[in-house]
C-alpha positions in Angstrom: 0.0 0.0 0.0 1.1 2.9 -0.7 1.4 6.2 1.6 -1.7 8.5 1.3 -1.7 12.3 1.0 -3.7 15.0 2.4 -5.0 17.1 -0.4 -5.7 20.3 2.0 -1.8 20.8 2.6 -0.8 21.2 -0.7 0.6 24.2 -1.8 -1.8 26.0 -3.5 1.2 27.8 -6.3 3.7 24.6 -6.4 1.3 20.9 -5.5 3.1 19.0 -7.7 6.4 16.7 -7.7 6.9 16.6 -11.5 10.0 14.8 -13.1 12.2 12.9 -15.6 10.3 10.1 -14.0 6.4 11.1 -14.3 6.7 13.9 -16.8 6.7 11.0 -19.6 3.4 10.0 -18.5 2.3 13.4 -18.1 2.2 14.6 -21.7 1.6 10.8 -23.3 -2.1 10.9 -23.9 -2.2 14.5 -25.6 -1.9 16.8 -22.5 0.3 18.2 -20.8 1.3 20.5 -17.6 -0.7 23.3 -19.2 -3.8 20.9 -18.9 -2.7 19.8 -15.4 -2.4 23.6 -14.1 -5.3 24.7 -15.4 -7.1 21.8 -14.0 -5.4 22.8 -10.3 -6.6 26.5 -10.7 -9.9 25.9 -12.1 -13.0 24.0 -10.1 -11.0 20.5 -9.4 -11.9 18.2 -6.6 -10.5 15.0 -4.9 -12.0 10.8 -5.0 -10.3 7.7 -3.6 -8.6 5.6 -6.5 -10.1 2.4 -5.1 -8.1 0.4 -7.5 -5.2 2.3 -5.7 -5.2 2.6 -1.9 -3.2 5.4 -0.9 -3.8 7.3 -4.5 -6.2 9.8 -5.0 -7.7 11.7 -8.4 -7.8 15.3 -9.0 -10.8 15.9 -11.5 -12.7 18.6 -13.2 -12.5 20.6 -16.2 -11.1 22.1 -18.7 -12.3 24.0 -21.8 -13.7 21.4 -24.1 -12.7 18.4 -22.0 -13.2 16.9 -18.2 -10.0 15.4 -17.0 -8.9 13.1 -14.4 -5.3 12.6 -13.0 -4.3 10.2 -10.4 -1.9 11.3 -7.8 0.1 9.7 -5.3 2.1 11.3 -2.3 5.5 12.9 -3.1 8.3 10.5 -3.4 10.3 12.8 -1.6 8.1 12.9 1.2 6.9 16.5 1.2 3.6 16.9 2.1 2.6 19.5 0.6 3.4 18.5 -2.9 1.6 15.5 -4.4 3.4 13.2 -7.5 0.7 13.2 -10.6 0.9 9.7 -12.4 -0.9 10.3 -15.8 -3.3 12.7 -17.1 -6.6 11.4 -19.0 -9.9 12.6 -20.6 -13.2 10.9 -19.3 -15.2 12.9 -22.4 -16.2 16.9 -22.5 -17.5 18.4 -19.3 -21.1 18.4 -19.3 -23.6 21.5 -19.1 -22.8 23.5 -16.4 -19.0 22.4 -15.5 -16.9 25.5 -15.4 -15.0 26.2 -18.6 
């Protein structure tokens, strides 16, 4: 299992442990960290990965698409950064979803 993370101490202007290691996985299905920071500053919110104990996903929109990115706690063991695994669309955000 791995080690959970608490959403509410993340830093709001730097959450995110991104490198040589994840940033691959990051930009590999047609988005990248421009998509993951305006996820993080628009109207995003948190869900258990229940195939992943200890994960969590970020989700929400962006204009023309809803996103979802799994996140697991920093391998450095910050807590107020969190390590994004992948980035992916579930489809476009439906009426009313902020854009």
């Amino acid at each position: 299992m791995e080690d959970t993370f608490d959403p509410d101490l993340l830093d709001d202007d730097d959450p995110f442990e991104i490198d040589e290691g994840n940033l691959p996985h990051l930009v590999g299905h047609g988005f990248g960290l421009t998509d993951l920071w305006e996820l993080w500053e628009g109207t995003p919110y948190w869900s258990e990965d229940e195939q992943h104990p200890g994960r969590l996903k970020l989700h929400g929109p962006i204009p023309g698409d809803y996103l979802v990115v799994p996140c697991a706690a920093s391998s450095s063991g910050d807590v107020h950064r969190c390590r994004p695994i992948t980035i992916f669309s579930v489809g476009p955000p439906e009426e009313g979803d902020a854009e």
